[in-house]
C-alpha positions in Angstrom: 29.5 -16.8 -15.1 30.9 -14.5 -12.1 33.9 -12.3 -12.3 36.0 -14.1 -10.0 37.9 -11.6 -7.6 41.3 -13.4 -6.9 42.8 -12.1 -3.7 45.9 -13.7 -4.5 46.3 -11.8 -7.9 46.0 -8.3 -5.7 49.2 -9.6 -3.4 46.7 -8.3 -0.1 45.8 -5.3 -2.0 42.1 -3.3 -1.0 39.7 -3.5 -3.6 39.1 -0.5 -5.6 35.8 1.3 -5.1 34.1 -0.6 -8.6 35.3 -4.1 -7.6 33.4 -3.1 -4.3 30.2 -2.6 -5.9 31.0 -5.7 -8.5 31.4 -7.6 -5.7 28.3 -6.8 -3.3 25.9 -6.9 -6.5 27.2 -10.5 -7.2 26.6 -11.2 -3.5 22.9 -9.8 -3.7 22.2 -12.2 -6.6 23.4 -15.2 -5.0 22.2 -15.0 -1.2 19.1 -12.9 -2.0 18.2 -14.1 -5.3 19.6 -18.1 -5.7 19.6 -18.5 -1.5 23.1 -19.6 -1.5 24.7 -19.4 1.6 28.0 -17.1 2.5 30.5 -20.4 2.6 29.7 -21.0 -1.3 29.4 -17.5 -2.5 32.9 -17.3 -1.1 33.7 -20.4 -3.0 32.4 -18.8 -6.3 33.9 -15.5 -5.9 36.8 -16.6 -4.7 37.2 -14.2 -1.4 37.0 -14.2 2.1 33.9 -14.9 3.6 33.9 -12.4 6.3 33.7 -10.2 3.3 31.1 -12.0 2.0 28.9 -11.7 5.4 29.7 -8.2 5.5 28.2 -7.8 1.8 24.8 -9.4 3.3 25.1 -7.3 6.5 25.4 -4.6 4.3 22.8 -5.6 1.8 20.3 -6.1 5.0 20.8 -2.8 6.0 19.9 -1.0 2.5 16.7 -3.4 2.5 15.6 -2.1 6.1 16.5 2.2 5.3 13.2 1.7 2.6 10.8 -0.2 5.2 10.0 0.6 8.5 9.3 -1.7 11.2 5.4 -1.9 11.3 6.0 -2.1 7.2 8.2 -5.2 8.0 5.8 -6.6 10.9 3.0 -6.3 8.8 4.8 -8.4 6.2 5.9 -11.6 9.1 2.2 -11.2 10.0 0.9 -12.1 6.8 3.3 -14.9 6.5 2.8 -16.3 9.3 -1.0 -16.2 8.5 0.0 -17.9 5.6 1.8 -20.7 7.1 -1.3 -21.0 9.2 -3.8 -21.9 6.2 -1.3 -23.7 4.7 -1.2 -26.2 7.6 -5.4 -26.1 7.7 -5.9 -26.8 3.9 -2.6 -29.9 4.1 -4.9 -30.9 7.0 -8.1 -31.0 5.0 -6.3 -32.8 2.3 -5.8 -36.0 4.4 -9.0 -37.5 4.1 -9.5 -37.1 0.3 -6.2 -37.2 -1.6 -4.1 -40.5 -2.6 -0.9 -38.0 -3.8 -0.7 -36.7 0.1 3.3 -37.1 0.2 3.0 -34.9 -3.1 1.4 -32.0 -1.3 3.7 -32.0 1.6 6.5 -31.6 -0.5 5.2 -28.5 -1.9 3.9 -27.1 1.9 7.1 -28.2 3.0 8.7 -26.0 0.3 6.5 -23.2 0.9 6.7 -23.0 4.0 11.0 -23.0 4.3 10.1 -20.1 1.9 8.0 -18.3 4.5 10.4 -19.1 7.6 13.3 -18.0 5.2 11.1 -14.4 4.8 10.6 -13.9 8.3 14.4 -14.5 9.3 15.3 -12.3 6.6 12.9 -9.4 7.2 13.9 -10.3 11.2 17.3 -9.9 10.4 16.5 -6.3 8.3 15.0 -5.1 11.7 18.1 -5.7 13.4 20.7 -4.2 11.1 18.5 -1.1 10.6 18.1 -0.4 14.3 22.1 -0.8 15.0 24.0 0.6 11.7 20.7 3.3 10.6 20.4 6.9 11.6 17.5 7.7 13.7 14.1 8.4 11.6 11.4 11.0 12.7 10.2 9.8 15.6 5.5 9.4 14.9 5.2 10.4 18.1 6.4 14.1 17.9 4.0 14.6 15.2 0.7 16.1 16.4 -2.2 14.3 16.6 -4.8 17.2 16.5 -3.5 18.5 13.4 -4.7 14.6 11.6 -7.5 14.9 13.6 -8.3 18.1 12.5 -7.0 17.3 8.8 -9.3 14.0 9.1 -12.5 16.1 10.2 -12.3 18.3 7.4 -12.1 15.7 4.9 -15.1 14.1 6.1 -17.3 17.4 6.7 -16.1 18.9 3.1 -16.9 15.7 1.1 -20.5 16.5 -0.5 -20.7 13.6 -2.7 -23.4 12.0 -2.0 -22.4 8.8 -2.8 -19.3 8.7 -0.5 -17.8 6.1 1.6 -14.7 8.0 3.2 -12.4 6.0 1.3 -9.0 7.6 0.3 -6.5 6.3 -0.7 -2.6 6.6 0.5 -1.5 9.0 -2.6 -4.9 11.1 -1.9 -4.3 11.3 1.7 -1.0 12.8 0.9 -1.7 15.0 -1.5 -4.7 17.0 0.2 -2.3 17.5 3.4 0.1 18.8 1.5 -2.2 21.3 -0.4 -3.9 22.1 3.1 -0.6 22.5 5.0 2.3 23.2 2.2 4.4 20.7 4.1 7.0 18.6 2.2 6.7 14.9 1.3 9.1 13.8 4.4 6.6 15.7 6.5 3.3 13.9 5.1 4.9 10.6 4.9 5.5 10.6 8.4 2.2 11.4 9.2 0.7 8.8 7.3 2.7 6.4 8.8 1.8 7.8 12.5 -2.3 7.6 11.6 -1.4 4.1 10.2 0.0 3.6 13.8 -2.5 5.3 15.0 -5.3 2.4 13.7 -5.4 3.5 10.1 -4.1 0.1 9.3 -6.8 -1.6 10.1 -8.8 0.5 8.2 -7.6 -1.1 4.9 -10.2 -0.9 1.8 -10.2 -3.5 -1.2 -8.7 -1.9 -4.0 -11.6 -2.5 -5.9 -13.3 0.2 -4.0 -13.2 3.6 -5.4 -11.6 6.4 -3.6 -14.2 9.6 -2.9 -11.9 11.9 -4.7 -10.5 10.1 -7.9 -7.9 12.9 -8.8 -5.8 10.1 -9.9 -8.3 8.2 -11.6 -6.7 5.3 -13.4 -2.9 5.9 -12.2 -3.4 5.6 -8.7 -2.7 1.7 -7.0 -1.7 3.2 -3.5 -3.3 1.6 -0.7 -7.4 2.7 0.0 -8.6 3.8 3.5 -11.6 3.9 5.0 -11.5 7.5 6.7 -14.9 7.6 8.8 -13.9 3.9 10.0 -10.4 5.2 11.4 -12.5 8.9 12.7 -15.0 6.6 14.6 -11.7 4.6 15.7 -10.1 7.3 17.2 -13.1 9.5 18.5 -12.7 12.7 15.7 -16.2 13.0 15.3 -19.1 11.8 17.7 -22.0 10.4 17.1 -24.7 13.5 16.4 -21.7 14.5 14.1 -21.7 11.6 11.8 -25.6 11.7 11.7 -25.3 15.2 10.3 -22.7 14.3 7.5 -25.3 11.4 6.6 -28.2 13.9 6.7 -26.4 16.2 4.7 -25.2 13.8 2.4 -28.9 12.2 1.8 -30.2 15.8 1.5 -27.5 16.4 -1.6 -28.7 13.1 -3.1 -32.1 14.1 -3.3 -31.7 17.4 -4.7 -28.9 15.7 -7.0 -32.4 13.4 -8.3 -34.9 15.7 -8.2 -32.8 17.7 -10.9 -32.1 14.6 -12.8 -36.0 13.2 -12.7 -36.9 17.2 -13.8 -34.1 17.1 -16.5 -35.5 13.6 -17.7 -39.6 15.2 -18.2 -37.9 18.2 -19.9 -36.4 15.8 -22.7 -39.2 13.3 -22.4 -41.2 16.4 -22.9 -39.2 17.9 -26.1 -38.0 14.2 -27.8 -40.8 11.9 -26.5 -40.3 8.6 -24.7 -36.7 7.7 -23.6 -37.2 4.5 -25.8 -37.5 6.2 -28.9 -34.9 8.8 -28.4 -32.0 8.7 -31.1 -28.3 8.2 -31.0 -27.9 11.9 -31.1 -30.7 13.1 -28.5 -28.9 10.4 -26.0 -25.8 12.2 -27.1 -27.2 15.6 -26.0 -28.9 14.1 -22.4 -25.6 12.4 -21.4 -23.9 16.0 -22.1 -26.5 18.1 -20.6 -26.1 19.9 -17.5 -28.1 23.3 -15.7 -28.2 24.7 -19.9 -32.1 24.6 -20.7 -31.3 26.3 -24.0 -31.8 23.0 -25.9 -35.3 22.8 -24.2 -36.5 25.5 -25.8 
């Protein structure tokens, strides 16, 4: 099933740069992907298993470059939560269930599965902060260029309807049109206001974003944006009443228009009820153009 690498066949030899990668990608299937440990991968493959721990050390260390450390604690955070209603809902089940050992066999699985997670994403953490280059560090970026990015988001949003929400991909895309910086630049700023308490200002996905741009391809995280402003003190109190006055004032211009558009048509076509497929065509279409009313 695996290419066996015989060390004895290359007399002491080095491997050769595509039995390296041969080699690490079988590692990464077995220790990653079947959980075997080092001592039988080396058995398999048939080398040394210093090798073979330097494969996982290696593999570790390409797994922490594409997260970040608040990515990974976030990720032992939920596990952990996990564990936690596990062990309520196994301690519910003793009153009522006769199949008890059953269910402990599966929680038991579940949660080696969870303690295997953490020690791996643990052991990511470590590997990235000895053998990785240094990344950006969040707190050179400037916080009153979000805050002022955050504040115009919220003051230029006149739909009525709004909740703040953005999501990640949004976010990302109006700084970059606002300040023509590069995607290395805005990613790091995302991840400082996430730092910052935008975290916590997670939005079910379900949710719609205030500026679909990306309707229907965009799955990125959603953010409540006045949440996180209030958070961190970018607009005060007086300030947020005026967005919200402003907001109800567009609404009720927005339905005056619609209830005066509505008595135009009823006016023309007679009651809504009796309107056909064609005239409900023409109100769902109709905007400011009164030439049809006439």
């Amino acid at each position: 099933m695996y290419m066996v690498l015989d060390e004895q066949v290359k007399k002491g030899g080095r491997y050769t740069k595509r039995e390296q990668e041969e080699r690490k990608l079988q590692v990464y299937h077995l220790h990653f992907e079947q959980n075997k440990p080092a001592v039988k991968i080396a058995e398999l493959l048939n080398v040394n298993r210093n090798t073979v721990n330097d494969d996982i050390i290696y593999w570790h260390q390409q797994l922490a470059s594409e997260m970040n450390a608040q990515d990974i604690t976030a990720k032992m955070t939920k596990q952990i939560q996990r564990m936690e209603i596990q062990r309520d809902r196994l301690l519910d089940d003793l009153e009522d269930t006769k199949n008890l050992d059953d269910k402990i066999k599966v929680e038991r699985f579940i949660s080696d599965m969870d303690n295997r997670l953490i020690q791996a994403f643990s052991k990511m953490i470590l590997g990235g902060m000895e053998s990785l280059s240094p990344r950006v560090k969040l707190e050179e970026i400037n916080e009153d260029n979000i805050k002022e990015f955050v504040r115009n988001l919220i003051f230029g949003d006149e739909n009525p309807d709004s909740k703040d929400v953005y999501s990640e991909d949004e976010l990302k895309f109006k700084f970059i049109r606002r300040t023509k910086c590069d995607i290395t630049h805005v990613s790091n700023v995302i991840k400082k206001m996430k730092q910052d308490g935008l975290a916590l200002c997670e939005q079910s996905n379900s949710i719609g974003s205030s500026n679909s741009f990306m309707s229907g391809k965009d799955f990125s995280t959603k953010y409540n944006l006045g949440i996180f402003a209030n958070l961190r003190g970018y607009l005060t109190i007086n300030e947020f009443s005026e967005i919200s006055k402003k907001r109800l004032k567009i609404r009720q211009e927005f339905e005056n228009k619609e209830k005066e558009r509505r008595e135009k048509f009823i006016k023309k076509y007679g009651p809504e009820s009796q309107w056909s497929k064609e005239v409900e065509d023409m109100y769902d279409d109709f905007e400011d153009d009164d030439t049809s009313l006439t």
